[in-house]
C-alpha positions in Angstrom: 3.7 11.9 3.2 2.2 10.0 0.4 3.1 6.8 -0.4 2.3 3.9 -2.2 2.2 0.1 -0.7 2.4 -3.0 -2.8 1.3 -6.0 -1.2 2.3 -10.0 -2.3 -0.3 -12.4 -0.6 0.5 -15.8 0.2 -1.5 -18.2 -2.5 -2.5 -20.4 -0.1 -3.1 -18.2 3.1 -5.2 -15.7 0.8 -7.0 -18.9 -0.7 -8.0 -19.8 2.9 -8.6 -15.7 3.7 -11.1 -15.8 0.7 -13.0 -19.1 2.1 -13.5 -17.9 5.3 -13.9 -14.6 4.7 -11.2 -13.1 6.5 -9.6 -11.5 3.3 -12.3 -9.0 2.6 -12.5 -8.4 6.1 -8.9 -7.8 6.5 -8.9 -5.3 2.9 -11.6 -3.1 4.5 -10.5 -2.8 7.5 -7.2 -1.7 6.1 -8.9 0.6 3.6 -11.0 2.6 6.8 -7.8 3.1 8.3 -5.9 4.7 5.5 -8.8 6.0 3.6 -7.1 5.4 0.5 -6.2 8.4 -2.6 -6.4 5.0 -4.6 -6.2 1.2 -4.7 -5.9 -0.9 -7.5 -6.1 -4.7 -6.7 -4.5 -7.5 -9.4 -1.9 -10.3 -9.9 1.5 -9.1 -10.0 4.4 -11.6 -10.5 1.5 -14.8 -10.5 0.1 -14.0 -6.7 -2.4 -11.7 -5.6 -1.5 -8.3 -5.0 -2.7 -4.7 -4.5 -1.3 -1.6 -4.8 -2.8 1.1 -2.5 -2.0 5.1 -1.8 -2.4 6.8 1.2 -1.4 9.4 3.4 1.2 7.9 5.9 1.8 10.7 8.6 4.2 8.6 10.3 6.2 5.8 10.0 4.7 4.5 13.5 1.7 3.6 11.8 3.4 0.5 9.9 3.5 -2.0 12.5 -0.4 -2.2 13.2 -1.4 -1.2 9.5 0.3 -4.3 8.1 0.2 -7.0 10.8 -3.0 -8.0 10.0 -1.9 -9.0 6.3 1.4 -10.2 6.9 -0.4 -12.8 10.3 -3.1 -13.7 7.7 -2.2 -13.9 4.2 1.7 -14.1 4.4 1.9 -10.9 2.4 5.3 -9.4 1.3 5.5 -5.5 1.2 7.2 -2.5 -0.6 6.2 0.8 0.7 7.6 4.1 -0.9 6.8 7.6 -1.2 5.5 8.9 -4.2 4.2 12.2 -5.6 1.2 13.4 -8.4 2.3 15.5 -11.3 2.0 18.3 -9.3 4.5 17.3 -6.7 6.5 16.3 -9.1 6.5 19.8 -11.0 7.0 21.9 -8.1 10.0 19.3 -7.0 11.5 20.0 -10.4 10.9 23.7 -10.4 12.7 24.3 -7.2 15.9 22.7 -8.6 16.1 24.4 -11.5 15.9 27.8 -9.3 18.6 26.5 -7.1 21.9 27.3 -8.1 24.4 24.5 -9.1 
């Protein structure tokens, strides 16, 4: 299922990631496991953050996927699924050939 994470890092913790390195580290390690269908990387409400989707093929996956991030940097997560146009389209087409 495709979803999309948003990650919150810790100022402070990802301050310290960034001086010693671990933060990149940590991102592309991340990034090898989920081989990402994008990932956008920014501030979001004053703190870094990044917004990454992926494939998630079962929910099993979270605990080792994230620890690394939430141990280092603090980080605060949202994770949903989410769908391309297409998805979306053939989602909408099958209600409208449902009956009510």
């Amino acid at each position: 299922m495709r979803v999309m994470l948003r990650a919150h890092m810790d100022t402070a913790a990802s301050n310290e990631g960034i001086k010693s390195g671990a933060l990149p580290t940590v991102i592309q390690k991340f990034m090898e496991k989920v081989k990402p269908e994008a990932a956008y990387f920014g501030l979001h409400e004053g703190v870094r953050s990044c917004w990454i989707v992926f494939d998630l093929q079962d929910s099993s996956q979270l605990p080792p996927l994230l620890e690394d991030m939430f141990l280092n940097f603090n980080a605060e997560f949202e994770i949903g699924p989410v769908m391309n146009r297409e998805e979306l389209a053939k989602g909408l087409a099958a209600m409208s050939s449902s009956p009510a």
